[in-house]
N, C-alpha and C positions, 0 to 999 in steps of 0.2 A: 504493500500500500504506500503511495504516496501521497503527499500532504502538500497542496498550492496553497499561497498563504496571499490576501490582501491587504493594504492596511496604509498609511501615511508614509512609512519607508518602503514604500512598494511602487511600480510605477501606476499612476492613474487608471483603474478598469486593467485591471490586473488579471481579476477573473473574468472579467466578460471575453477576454484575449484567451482564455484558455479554452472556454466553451466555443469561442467563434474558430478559432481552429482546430478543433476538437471536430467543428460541424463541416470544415471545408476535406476531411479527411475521409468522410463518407461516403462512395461511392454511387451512383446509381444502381438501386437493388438494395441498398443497405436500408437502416431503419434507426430516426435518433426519436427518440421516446423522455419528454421532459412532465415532472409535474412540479410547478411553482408556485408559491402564494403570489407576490407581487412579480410583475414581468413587465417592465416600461421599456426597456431598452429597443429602442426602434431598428438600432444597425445590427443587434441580433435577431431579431423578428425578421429584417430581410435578408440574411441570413441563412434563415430556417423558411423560407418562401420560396426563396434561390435554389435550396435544397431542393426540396422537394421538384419546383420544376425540373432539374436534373432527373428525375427520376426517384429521388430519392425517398421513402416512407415516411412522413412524420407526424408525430402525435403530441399533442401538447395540451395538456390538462391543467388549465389554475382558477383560482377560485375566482368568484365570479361576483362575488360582493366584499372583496377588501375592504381594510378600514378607511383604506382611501379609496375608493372606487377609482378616481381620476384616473390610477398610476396605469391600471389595466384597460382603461377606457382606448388609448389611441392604438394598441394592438392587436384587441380584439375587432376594431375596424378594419385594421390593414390584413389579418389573416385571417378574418372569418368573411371579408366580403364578397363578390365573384372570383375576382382572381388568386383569394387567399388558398390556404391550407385545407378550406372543407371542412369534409367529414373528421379529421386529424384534427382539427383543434373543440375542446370540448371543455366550455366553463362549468366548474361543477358548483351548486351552489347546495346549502342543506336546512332544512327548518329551523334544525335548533341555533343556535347563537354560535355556533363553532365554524372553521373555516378547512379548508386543503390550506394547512402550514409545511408541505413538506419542499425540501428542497431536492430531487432527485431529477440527474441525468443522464442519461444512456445514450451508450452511440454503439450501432456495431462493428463499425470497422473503424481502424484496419487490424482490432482485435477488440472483439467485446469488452467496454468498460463502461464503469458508471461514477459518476460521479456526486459525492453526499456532503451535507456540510450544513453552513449556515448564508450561506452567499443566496441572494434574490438579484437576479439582474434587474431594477426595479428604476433605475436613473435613464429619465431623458433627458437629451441636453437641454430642450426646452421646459425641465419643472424649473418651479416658482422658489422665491428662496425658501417661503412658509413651508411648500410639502419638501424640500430638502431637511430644515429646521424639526418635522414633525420625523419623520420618517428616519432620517438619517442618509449619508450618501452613502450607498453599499458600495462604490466603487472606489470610494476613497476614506472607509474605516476600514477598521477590524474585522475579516473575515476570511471561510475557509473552504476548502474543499476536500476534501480525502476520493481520491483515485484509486477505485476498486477495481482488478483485472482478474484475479480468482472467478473459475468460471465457475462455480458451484452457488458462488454467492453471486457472482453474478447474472447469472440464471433467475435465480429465487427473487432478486432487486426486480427482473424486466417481468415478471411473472404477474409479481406485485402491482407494477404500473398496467400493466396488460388487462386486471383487474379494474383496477381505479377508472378506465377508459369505459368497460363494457359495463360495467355493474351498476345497478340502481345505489342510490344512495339515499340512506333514509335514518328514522332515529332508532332502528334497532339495529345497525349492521355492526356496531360493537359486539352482538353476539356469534357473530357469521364465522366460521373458519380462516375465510381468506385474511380477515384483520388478527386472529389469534394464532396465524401458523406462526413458527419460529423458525431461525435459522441458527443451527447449529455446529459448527466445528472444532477444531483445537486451537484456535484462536481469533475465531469471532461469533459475533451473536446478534445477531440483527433479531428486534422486532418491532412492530406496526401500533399504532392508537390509531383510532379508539379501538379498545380492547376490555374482554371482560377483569383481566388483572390489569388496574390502572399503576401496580406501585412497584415498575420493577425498577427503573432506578432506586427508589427505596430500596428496594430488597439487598440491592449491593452494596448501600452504604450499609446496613445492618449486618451482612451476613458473614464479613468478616473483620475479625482486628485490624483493620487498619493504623498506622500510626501518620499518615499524614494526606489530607485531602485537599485540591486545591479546586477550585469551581470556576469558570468563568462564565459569567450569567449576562446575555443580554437583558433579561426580563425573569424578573425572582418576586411574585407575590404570594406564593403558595407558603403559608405560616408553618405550616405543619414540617415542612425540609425543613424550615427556619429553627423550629424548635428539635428537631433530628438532628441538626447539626450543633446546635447550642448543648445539648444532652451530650454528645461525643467531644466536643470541648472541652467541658468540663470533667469529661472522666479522662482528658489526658491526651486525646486527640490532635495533631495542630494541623488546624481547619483555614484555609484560607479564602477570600470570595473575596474574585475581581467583578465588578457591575460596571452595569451602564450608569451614568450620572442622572439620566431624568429620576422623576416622584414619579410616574405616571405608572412606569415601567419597573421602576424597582422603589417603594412605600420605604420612607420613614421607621414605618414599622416593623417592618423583615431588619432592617439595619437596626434597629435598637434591640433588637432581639439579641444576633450576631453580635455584637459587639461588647454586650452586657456578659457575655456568657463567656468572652476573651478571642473571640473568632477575628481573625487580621484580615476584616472587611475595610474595601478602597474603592470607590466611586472610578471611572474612569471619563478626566474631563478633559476634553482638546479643545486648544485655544479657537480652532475653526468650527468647534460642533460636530467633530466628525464622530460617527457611533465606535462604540465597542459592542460586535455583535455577534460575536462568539459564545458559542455555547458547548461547553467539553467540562468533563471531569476527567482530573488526574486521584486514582486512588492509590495511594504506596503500603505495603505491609512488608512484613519479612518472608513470605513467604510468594508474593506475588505483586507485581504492580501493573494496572489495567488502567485503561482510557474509555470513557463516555463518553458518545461524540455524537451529532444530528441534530434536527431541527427542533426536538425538546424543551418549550423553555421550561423554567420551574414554577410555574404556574397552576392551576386547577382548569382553565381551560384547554392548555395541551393535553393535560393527566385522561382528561375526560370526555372532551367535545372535537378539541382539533384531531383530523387526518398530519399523522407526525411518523416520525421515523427514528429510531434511538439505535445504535451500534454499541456493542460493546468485543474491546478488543485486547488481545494479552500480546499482540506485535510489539514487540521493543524499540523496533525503528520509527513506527510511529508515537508510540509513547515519548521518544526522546526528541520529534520533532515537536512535538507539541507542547512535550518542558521546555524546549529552547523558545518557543516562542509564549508562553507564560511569562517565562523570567522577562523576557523583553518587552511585555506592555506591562505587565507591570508596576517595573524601574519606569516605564513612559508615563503614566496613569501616576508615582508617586512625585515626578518631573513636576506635572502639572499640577497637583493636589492642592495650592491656594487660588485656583482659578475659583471664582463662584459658583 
């Protein structure tokens, strides 16, 4: 597995560069399969327009009532109108308050991969400062992608999305198999929300001794992790949580929890507004150390309503890129730390 990384030391749409060439490597006959919550970026959209005239398969599934509707408004013009994408593009929208948050994309050639993270191509050059300010610029914070090439898992990933395209979507398919299968091997674990067990990242932080956790949380309002991880601090644990700087996204509240309890909670605030919107746990014990990684925030509407996707992994290589880059926003996030 490899790990593309964007962010302010990165160059500008760092990851939209990865997926836009990602998409010229596709061949006619081939098949690139994306499901996004937000998707603005217009020069990827033609792109994947481009493709497909080629000959190319493509399917593209994102939600269909964002919290900013805007972001998705000018793409789903451009490829769902005569000359778009068709039948391949499909907003999925659902009754209850939840959304498609996932970040997933697949290409088949010129070797099956997919790629998972926290990255939304979500930036047109034409948003407004306000939806950059609201939203955050994905193309110029903090964020990621993990490069799956294992065909086992990645089989299981396009199966998934294969799913997401054909199947009704409604308020009980938390019960359905397709969202409750698992993926299983000696060093990974993919599973899906909504699902009937909402608590498996709990389950990891409980199920074993860990002696040191680090969290990087775009969005942490779920009390409950809050008080989980205040419980393991105190019995000895050292617990660390990097966040996002808004209230909106991560409460007052979760923070005085965290930080009462001795957890080495730090806002991350850039002089430009840019997001911190990674979402990974590093778990270290003596006996193992394992990576959290996916569209998961720590919330109760990922836990329960959003379409999400959570990985868990005992790879060393990317465990050690994802420490190295901890350590480095961080140090950047403690840089900035008398901004307001």
């Amino acid at each position: 597995m490899r790990v593309h990384f964007g962010g302010p030391d990165r160059p500008d749409g760092a990851l939209a560069a990865v997926l836009s060439s990602a998409i010229e490597r596709v061949p006619a006959g081939g098949e690139i399969h994306w499901v996004a919550y937000y998707f603005g970026n217009l020069e990827l959209a033609k792109s994947l327009l481009s493709a497909s005239r080629r000959g190319v398969r493509v399917f593209l599934d994102i939600d269909a009532h964002p919290r900013r509707a805007e972001v998705n408004a000018e793409v789903l013009r451009l490829l769902g109108g005569p000359k778009g994408v068709l039948s391949g593009l499909r907003p999925l929208a659902h009754v209850l308050p939840g959304h498609v948050h996932e970040k997933i994309y697949f290409f088949s050639h010129p070797r099956p991969a997919v790629y998972v993270g926290s990255y939304n191509p979500s930036r047109n050059l034409s948003d407004s400062e306000d939806l950059l300010d609201d939203i955050g610029d994905q193309d110029r914070g903090h964020n990621y992608l993990v490069e799956i090439t294992d065909s086992a898992a990645v089989s299981f990933l396009h199966s998934h999305l294969q799913a997401m395209h054909a199947s009704p979507h409604g308020v009980f398919e938390r019960y359905g198999a397709h969202l409750n299968a698992t993926f299983d091997s000696p060093d990974l674990n993919i599973y899906f929300f909504p699902r009937k067990r909402s608590n498996v990242h709990i389950q990891f932080l409980q199920r074993t001794r860990f002696e040191r956790i680090r969290i990087a949380a775009s969005h942490f309002r779920d009390s409950s992790i809050a008080r989980l991880l205040a419980t393991l601090s105190v019995n000895g644990t050292s617990v660390e949580v990097l966040a996002h700087d808004t209230f909106r996204r991560v409460p007052v509240g979760i923070e005085r929890i965290l930080r009462t309890s001795g957890v080495n909670f730090r806002r991350y605030r850039h002089p430009e507004k840019l997001p911190m919107h990674c979402k990974f746990m590093l778990l270290e014990g003596k006996a193992e150390r394992r990576v959290l990684f996916g569209s998961l925030n720590l919330t109760r509407t990922s836990r329960w309503l959003n379409h999400e996707v959570l990985l868990c992994s005992s790879n060393q290589d990317l465990f050690a890129a994802l420490d190295a880059r901890w350590t480095y926003v961080f140090a950047e996030a403690a840089k900035y730390d008398g901004l307001p």
